[in-house]
C-alpha positions in Angstrom: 0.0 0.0 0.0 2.5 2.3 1.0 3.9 1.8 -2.8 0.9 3.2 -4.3 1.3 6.6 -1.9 3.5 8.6 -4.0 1.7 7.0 -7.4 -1.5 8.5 -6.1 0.0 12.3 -4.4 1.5 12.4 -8.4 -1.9 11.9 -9.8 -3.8 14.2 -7.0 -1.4 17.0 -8.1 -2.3 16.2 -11.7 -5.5 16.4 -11.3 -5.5 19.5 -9.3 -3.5 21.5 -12.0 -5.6 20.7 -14.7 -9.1 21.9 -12.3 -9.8 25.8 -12.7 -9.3 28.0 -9.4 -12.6 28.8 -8.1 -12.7 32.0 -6.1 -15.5 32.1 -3.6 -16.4 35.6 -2.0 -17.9 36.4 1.4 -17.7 39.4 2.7 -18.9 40.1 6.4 -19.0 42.4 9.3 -18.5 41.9 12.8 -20.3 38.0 12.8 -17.0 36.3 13.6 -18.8 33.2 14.8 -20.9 33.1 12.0 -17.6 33.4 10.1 -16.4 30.6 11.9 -19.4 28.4 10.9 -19.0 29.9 7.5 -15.2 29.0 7.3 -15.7 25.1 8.5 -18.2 25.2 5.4 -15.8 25.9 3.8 -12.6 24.1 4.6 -15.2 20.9 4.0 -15.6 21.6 0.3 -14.0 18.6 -1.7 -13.2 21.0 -5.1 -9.6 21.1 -4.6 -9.0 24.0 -6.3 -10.7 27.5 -4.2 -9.4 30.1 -2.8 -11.6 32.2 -0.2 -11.8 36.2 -1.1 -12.3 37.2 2.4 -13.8 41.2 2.9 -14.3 43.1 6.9 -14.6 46.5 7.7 -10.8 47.5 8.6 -12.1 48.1 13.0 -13.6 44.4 13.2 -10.9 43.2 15.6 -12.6 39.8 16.5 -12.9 39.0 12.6 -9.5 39.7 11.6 -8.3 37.0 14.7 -10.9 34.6 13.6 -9.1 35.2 10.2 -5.2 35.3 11.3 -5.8 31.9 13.5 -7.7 29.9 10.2 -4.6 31.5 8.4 -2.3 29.6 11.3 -4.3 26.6 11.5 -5.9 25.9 8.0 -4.6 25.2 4.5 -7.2 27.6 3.0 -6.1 29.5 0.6 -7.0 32.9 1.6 -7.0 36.9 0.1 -8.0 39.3 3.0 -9.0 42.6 2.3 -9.7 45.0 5.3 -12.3 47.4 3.9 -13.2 50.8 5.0 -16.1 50.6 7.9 -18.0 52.3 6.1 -18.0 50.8 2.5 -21.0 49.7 1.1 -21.5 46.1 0.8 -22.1 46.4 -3.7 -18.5 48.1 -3.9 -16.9 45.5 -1.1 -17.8 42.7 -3.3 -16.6 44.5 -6.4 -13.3 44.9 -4.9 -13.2 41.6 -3.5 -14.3 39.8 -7.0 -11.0 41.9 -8.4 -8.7 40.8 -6.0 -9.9 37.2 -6.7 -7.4 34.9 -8.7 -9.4 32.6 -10.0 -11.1 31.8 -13.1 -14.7 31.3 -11.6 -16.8 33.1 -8.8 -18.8 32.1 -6.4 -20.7 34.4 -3.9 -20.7 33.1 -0.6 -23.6 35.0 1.6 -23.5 32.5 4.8 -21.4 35.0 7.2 -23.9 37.6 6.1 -27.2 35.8 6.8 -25.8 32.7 9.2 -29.1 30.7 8.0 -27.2 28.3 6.5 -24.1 26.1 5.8 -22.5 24.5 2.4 -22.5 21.1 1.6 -19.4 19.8 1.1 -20.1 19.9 -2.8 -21.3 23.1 -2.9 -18.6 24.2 -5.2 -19.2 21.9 -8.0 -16.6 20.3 -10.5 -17.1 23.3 -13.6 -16.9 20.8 -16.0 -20.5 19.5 -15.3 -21.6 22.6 -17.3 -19.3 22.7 -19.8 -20.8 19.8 -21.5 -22.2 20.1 -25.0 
């Protein structure tokens, strides 16, 4: 078994490089255990290839802890931006969505409304809808 290990990290890696980075947004405001909630959502997602666009207003000290201890902790990929506090939520997800890298979006409005979580296949495989 142990034989097969680096035969299957090769193909894992393989298949990750040829999967396009999804960029999911969520922007929030001083809801850090909501964020938490939302963040466990998302650490569960089996796509492989995500980032998380992460916006808060620049004085929401429990958020940006919640977010420098998943950075610690987690293998998330992660781009912060601390907005001003009193941007409006259209132009914070306009400047999160440009300061994402990858080549899809998802908007992610869980730390907002804290109704809900994500399945763990909530981000879906893209190629399901590029099918003819």
């Amino acid at each position: 078994m142990s034989n097969l290990d680096p035969v299957i990290n090769r193909n894992l890696k393989l298949i990750k490089k040829s999967l396009p980075l999804i960029s999911c947004i969520c922007i929030t405001s001083n809801r850090s255990t909501l964020l938490q909630r939302a963040l466990a959502c998302f650490e569960r997602q089996d796509y492989p290839m995500r980032e998380l666009v992460i916006s808060y207003p620049e004085d929401d000290f429990l958020t940006k802890r919640v977010v420098e201890q998943i950075e610690e902790l987690s293998t998330i990929k992660m781009v912060r931006i601390e907005r001003k506090t009193d941007e409006k939520l259209g132009q914070a997800r306009n400047n999160a969505i440009s300061a994402a890298n990858g080549e899809f979006i998802c908007i992610c409005y869980y730390s907002l409304t804290g109704d809900w979580g994500y399945a763990p296949y909530f981000i879906p495989n893209p190629d399901i809808y590029n099918q003819s």
